[in-house]
BAKE-846428 format. One line per field, with one value per residue: x, y, z of N, C-alpha, C in turn; residue in three letters. Coordinates in Angstrom, 2 decimals. Each point is the difference from the previous one (the first is absolute). Example, Ala and Ser with C-alpha at 12.3 -4.5 7.8 and 13.67 -1.06 7.14 Angstrom:
<bakes>
n_x [13.19,-0.35] .
n_y [-5.69,1.05] .
n_z [7.80,-0.72] .
ca_x [-0.89,0.82] .
ca_y [1.19,1.19] .
ca_z [0.00,0.06] .
c_x [0.90,-0.77] .
c_y [1.20,1.09] .
c_z [0.00,0.73] .
code [Ala,Ser] .
</bakes>
This chain:
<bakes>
n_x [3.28,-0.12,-1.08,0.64,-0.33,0.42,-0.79,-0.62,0.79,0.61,-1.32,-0.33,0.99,-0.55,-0.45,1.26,0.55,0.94,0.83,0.91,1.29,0.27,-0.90,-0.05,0.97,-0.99,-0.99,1.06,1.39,-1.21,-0.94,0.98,0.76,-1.37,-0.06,-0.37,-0.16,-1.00,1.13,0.36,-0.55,1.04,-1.44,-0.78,0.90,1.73,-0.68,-0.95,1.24,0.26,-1.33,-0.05,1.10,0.33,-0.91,0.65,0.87,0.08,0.53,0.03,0.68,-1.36,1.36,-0.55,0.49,1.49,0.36,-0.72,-0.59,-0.90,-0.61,0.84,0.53,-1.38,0.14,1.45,-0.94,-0.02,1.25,-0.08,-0.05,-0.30,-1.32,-0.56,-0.11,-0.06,1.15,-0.82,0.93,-0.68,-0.40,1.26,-0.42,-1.22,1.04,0.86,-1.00,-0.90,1.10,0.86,-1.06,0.44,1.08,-0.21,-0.26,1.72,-0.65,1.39,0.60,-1.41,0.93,-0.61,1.08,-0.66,0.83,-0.79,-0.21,-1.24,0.18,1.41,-0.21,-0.88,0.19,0.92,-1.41,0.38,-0.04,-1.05,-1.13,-0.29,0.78,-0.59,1.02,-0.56,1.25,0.35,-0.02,-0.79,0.88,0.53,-0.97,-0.67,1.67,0.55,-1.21,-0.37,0.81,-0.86,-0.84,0.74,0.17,-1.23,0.50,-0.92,-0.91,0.85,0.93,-0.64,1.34,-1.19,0.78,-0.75,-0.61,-0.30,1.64,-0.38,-1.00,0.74,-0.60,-0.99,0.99,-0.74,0.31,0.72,0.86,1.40,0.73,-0.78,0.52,1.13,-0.50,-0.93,1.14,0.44,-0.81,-0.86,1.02,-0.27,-0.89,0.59,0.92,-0.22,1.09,-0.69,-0.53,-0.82,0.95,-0.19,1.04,-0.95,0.51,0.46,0.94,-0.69,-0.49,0.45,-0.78,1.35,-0.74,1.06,-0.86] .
n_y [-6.14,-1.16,0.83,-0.96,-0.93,-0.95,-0.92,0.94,0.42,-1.38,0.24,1.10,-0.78,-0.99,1.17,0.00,1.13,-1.13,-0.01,0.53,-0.52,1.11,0.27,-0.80,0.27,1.79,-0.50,-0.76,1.34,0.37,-0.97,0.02,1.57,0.03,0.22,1.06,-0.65,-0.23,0.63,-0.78,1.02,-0.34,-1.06,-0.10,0.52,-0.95,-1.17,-0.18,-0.31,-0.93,-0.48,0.30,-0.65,-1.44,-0.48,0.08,-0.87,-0.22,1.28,-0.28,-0.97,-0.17,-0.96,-0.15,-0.67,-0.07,-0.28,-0.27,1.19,-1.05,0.70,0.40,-1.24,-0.47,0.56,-0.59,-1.11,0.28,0.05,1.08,0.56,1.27,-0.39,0.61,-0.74,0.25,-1.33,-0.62,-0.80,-0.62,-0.65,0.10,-1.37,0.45,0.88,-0.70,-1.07,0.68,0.39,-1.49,-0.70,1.47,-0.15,-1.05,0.61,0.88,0.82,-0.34,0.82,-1.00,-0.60,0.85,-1.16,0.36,-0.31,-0.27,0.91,-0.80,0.05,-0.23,-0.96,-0.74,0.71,-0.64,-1.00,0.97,-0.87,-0.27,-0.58,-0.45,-1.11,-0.13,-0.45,-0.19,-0.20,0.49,0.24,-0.64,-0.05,-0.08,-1.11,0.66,-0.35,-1.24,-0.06,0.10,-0.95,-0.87,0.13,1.04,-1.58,-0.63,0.32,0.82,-1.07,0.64,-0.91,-0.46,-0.18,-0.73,-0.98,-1.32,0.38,-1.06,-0.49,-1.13,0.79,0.58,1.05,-1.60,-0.42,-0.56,-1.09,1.28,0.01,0.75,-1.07,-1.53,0.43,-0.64,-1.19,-0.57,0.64,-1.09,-1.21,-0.11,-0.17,-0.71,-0.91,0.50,-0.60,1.75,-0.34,-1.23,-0.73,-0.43,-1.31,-0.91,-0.33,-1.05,0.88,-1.13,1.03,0.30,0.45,0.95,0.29,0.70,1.24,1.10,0.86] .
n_z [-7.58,-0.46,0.19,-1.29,-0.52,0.14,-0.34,0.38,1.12,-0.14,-0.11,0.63,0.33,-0.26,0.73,0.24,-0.68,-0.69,1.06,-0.18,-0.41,0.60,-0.05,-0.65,-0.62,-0.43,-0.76,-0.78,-0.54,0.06,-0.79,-0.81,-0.69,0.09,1.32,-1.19,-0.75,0.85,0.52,-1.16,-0.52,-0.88,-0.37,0.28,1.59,-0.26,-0.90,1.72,0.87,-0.96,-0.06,1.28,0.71,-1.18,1.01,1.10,-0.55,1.34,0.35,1.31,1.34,1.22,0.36,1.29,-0.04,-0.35,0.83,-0.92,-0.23,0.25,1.47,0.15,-0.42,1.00,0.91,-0.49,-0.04,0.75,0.67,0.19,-1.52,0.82,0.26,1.66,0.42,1.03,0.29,0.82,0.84,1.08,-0.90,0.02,1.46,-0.14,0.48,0.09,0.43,0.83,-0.03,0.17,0.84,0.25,0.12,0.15,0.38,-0.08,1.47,0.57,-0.99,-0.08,0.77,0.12,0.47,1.08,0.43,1.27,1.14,-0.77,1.31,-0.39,-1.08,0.83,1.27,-0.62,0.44,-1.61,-0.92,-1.25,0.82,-1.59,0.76,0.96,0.23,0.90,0.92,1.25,1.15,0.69,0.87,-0.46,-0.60,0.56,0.10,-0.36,0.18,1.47,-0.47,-0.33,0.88,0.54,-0.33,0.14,-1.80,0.09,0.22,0.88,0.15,0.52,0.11,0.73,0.27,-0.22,-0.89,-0.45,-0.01,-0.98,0.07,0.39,-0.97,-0.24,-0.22,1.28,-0.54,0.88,-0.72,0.41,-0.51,0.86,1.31,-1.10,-0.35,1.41,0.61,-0.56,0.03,1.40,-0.38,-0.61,0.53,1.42,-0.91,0.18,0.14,0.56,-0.99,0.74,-0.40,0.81,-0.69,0.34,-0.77,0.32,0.48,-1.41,-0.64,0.42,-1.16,0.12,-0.45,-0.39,0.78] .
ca_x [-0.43,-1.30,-1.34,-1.01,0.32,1.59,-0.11,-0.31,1.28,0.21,-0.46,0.64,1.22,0.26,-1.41,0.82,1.19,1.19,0.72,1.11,0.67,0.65,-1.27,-0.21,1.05,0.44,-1.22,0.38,0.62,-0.32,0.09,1.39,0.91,-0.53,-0.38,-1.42,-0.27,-1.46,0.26,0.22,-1.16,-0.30,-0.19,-1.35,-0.05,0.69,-1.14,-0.55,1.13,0.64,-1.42,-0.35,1.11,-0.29,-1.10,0.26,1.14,0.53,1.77,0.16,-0.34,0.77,-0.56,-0.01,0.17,0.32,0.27,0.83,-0.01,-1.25,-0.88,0.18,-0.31,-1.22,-0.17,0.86,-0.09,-1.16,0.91,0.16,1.88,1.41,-0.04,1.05,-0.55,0.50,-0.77,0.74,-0.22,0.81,0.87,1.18,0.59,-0.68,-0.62,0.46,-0.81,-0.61,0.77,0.34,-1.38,-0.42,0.97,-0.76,-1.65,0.58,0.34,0.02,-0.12,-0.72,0.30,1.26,-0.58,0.85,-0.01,-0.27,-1.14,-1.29,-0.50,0.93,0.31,-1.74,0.12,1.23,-0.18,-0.95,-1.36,-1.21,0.05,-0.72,-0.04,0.51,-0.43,0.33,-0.28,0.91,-0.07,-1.24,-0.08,0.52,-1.00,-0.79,0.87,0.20,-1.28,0.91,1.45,-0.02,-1.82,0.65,1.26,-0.95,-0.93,-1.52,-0.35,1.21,-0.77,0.68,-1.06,0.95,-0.19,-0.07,-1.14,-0.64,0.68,-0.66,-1.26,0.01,-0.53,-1.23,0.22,0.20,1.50,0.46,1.83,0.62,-0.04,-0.94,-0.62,0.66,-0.61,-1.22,-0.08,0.39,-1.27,-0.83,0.67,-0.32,-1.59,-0.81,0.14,-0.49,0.69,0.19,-0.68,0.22,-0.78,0.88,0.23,0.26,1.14,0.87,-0.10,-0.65,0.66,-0.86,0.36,-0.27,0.21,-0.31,-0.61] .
ca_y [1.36,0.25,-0.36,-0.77,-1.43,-0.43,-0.33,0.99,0.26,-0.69,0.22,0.90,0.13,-0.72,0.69,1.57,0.13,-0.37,0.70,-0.22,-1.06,0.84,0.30,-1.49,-0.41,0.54,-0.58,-1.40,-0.16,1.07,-0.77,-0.92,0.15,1.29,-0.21,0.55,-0.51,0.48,1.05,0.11,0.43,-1.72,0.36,0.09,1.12,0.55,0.37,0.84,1.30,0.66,0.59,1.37,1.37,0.43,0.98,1.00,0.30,1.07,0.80,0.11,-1.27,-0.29,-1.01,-0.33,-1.87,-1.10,-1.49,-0.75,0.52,-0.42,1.03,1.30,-0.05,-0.15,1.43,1.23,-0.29,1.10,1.57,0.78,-0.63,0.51,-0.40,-1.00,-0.55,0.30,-1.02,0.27,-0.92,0.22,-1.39,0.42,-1.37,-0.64,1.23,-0.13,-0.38,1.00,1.20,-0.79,0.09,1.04,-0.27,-0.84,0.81,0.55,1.08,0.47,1.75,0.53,-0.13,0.58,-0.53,0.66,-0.81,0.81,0.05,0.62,1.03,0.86,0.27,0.96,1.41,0.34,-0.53,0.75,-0.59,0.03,-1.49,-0.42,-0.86,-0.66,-1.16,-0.17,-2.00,-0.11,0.26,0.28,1.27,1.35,0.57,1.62,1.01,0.55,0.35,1.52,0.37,0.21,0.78,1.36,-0.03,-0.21,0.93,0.19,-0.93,-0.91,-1.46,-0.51,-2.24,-0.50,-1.10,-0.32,0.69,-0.74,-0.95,-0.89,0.37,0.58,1.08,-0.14,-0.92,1.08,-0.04,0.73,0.06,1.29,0.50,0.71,1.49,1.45,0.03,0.54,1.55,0.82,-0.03,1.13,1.14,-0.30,0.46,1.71,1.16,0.25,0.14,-1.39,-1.04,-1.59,-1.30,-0.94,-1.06,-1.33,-0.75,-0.38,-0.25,1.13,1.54,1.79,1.08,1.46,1.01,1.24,0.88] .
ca_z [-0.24,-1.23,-0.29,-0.76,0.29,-0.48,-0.71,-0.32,-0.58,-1.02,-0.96,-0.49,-0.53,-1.60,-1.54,0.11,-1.03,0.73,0.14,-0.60,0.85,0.32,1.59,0.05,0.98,1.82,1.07,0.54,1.10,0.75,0.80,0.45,1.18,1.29,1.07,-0.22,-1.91,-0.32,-0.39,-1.19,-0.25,-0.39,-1.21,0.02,0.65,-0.83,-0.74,-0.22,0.35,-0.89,-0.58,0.33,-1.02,-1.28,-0.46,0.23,-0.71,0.84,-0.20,1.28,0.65,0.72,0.60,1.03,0.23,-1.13,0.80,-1.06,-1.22,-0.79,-0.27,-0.39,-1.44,-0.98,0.24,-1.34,-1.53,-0.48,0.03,-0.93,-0.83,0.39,1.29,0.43,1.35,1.02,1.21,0.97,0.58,0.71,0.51,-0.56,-0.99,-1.56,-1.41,-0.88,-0.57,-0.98,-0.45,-1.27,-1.11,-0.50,-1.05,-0.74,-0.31,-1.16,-0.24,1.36,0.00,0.99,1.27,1.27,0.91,0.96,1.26,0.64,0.26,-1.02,0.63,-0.10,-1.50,-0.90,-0.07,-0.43,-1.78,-0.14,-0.60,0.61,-0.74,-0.18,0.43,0.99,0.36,1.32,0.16,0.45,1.38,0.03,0.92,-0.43,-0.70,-0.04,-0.06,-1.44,-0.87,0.09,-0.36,-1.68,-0.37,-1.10,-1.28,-0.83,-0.49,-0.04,-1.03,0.29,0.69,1.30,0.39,1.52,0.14,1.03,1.25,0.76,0.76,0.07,0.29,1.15,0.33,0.71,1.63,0.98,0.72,-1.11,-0.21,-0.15,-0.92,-0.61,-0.07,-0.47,-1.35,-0.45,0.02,-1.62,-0.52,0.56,0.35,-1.80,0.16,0.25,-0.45,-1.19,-1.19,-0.93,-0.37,-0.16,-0.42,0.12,-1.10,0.63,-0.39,0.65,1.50,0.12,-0.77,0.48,-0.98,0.66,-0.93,0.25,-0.77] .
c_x [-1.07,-1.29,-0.83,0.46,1.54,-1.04,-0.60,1.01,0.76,-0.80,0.39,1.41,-0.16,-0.94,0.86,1.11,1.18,0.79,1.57,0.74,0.97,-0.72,-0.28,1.69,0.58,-1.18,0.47,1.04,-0.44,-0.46,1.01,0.21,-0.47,-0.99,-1.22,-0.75,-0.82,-0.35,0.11,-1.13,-1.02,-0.34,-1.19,-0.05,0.76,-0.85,-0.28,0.65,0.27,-0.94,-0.24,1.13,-0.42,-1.40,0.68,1.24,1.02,1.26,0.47,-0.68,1.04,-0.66,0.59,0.56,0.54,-0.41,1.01,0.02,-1.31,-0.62,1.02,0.69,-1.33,-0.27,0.50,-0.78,-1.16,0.44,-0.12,1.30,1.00,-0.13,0.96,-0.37,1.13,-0.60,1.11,0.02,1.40,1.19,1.07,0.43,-0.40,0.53,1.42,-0.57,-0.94,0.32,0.08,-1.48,-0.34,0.87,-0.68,-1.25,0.18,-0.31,-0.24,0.02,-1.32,-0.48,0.37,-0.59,1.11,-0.26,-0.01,-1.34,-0.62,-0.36,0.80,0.36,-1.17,0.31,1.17,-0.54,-0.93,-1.30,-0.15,0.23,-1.55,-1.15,0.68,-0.48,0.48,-0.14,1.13,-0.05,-1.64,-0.31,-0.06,-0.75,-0.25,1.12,0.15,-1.01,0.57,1.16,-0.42,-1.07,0.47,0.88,-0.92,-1.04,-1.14,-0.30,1.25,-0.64,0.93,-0.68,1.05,-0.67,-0.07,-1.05,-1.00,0.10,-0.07,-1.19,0.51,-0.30,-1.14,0.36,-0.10,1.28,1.36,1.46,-0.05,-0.76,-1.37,-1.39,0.70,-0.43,-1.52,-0.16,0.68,-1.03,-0.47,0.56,0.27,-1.43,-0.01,1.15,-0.48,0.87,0.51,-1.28,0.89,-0.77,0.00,-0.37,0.07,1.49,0.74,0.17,-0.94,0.87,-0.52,0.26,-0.88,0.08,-0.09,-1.00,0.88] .
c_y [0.10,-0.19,-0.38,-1.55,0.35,-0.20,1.33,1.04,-0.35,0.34,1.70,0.41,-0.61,0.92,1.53,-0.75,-0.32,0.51,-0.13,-0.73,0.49,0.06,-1.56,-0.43,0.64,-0.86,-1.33,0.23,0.78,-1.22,-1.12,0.20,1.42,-0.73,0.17,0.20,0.77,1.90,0.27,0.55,-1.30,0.25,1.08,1.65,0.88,0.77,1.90,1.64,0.19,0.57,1.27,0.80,0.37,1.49,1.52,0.96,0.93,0.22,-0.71,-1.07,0.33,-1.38,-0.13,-1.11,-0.71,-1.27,-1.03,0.65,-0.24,1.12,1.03,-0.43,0.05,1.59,0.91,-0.61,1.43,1.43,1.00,-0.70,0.64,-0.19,-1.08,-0.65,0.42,-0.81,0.21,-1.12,0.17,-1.64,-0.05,-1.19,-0.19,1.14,-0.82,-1.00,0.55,1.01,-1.05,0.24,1.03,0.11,-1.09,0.68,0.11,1.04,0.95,1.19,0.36,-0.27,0.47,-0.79,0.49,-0.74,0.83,0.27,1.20,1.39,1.44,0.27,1.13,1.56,0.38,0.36,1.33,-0.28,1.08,-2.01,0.09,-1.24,-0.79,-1.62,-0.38,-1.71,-0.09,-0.20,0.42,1.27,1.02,0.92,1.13,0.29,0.59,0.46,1.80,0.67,0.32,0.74,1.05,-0.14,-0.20,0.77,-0.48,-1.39,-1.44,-1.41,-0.48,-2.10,0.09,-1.63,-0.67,0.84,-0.86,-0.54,-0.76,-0.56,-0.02,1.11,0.35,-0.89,1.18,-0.14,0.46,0.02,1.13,0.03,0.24,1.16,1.08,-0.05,0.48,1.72,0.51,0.05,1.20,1.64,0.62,0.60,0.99,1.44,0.26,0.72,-0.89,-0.43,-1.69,-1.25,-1.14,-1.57,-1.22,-1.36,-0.50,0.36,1.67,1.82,0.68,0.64,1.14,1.12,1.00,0.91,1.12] .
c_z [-1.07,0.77,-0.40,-0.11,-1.12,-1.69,-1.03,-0.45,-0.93,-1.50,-0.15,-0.18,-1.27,-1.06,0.91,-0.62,1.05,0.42,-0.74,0.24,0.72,1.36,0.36,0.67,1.55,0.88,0.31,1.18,1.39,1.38,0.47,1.25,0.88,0.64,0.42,-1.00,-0.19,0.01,-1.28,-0.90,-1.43,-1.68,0.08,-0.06,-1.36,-1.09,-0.34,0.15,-1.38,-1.34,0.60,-0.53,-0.85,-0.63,0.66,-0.54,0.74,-0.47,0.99,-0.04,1.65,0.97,1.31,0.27,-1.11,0.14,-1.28,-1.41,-0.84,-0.67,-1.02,-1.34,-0.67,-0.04,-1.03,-1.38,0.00,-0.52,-1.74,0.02,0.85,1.45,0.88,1.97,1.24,0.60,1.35,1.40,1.14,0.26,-0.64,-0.93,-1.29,-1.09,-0.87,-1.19,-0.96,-0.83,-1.58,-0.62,-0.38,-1.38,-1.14,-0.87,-1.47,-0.05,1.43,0.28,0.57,0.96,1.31,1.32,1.52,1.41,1.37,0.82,-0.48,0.83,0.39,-1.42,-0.75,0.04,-0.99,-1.99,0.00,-0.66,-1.14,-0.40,0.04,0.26,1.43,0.60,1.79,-0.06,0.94,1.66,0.19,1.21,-0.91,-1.52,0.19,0.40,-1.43,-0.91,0.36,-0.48,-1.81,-0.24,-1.05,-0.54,-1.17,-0.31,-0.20,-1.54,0.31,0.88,1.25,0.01,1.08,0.04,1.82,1.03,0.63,0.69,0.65,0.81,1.83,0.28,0.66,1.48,1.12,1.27,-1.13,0.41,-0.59,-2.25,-1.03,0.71,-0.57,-1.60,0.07,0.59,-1.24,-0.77,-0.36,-0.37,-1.60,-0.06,-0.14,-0.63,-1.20,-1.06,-1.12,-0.15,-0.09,-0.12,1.06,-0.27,0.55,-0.48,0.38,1.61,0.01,-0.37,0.11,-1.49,0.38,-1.29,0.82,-0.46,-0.56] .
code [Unk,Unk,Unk,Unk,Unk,Unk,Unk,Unk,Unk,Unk,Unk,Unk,Unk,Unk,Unk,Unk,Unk,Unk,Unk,Unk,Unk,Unk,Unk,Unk,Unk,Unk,Unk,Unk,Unk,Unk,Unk,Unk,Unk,Unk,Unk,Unk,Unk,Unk,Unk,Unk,Unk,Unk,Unk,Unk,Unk,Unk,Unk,Unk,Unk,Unk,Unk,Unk,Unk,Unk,Unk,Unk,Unk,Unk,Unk,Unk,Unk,Unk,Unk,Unk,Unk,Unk,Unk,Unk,Unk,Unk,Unk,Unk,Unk,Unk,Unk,Unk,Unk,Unk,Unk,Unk,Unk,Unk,Unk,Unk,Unk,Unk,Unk,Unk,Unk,Unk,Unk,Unk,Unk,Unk,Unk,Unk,Unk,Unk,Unk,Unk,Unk,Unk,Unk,Unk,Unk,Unk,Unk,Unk,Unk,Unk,Unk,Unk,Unk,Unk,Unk,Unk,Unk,Unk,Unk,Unk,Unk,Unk,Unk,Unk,Unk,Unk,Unk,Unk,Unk,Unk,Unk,Unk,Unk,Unk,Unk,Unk,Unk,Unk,Unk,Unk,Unk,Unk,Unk,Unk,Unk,Unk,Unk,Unk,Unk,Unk,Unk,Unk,Unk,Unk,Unk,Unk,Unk,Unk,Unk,Unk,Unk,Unk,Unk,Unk,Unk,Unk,Unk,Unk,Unk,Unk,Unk,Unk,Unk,Unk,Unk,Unk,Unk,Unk,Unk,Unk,Unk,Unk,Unk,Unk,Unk,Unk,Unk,Unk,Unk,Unk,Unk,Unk,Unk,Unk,Unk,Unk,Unk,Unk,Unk,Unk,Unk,Unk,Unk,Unk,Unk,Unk,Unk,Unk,Unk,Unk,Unk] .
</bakes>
């Protein structure tokens, strides 16, 4: 999923700030014992999820996709003090796992992690969140961009990952999922109630702002 040589990479993980040993042990067992490692958002990405928080200092966190907890610990170092993340995942086996590393954090009170499908939980959540992060079922992108658009106040942020996916957005032989990432794309483009970036990072990041 990287676009740039290994060796290149390598150099910008060693000149970005480490990650903890806490995110360093969900990234060893993430690849132990899951089936799908590379889902793991890592150092690099971690990095930067948890730098944007920080600048944004959101009340409100909502996340689309636990999978192992990575993201949405780099995601709370940013939280206002009373703040708190709403993640959300539909794989039941892993939450007792992640639930312990949220505990580990030392400070799980801001946690609310809920098991389930993202697409029946969203209407239930009133918001406002300051911050959203999508990384979960690629169909279903411009669902949930719809489900949170008016939970997010005006200056509020939206990252959706995997938009490039893995440069199959330019292939002209196309799979369900990725014609459901490049109509999310597109579908980012032309509205005009957002401004957006997109970030060659890794498997690639949509930073989306509200006007």
């Amino acid at each position: 999923m990287n676009f740039i040589t290994d060796s290149l990479n390598d150099y910008c993980q060693y000149h970005t700030s480490p990650q903890s040993e806490l995110l360093a042990k969900i990234y060893r067992d993430t690849h132990a014992y899951n089936l799908n490692p590379r889902m793991v958002s890592g150092h690099l990405q971690g990095r930067l999820l948890a730098m944007l928080s920080k600048m944004i200092r959101p009340k409100c966190i909502l996340e689309i996709g636990t999978f192992t907890g990575y993201s949405a610990i780099c995601l709370a170092e940013g939280l206002d003090e009373q703040g708190k993340i709403i993640t959300i995942d539909i794989n039941e086996e892993l939450e007792s796992r992640v639930r312990e590393y949220f505990i580990l954090t030392g400070q799980v009170a801001k946690f609310d992690f809920r098991i389930g499908n993202a697409l029946s939980i969203i209407p239930t959540l009133s918001g406002p969140f300051d911050l959203v992060w999508i990384d979960a079922d690629k169909k279903n992108y411009s669902h949930y961009f719809d489900l949170v658009i008016d939970k997010i106040p005006s200056g509020g942020f939206m990252l959706a990952d995997n938009v490039l996916w893995g440069g199959k957005v330019l292939e002209k032989m196309k799979d369900k999922d990725t014609v459901a990432i490049q109509q999310f794309n597109e579908k980012i483009r032309s509205d005009e109630r957002v401004e957006n970036i997109m970030l060659p990072i890794r498997d690639g990041i949509l930073l989306i702002r509200k006007f």
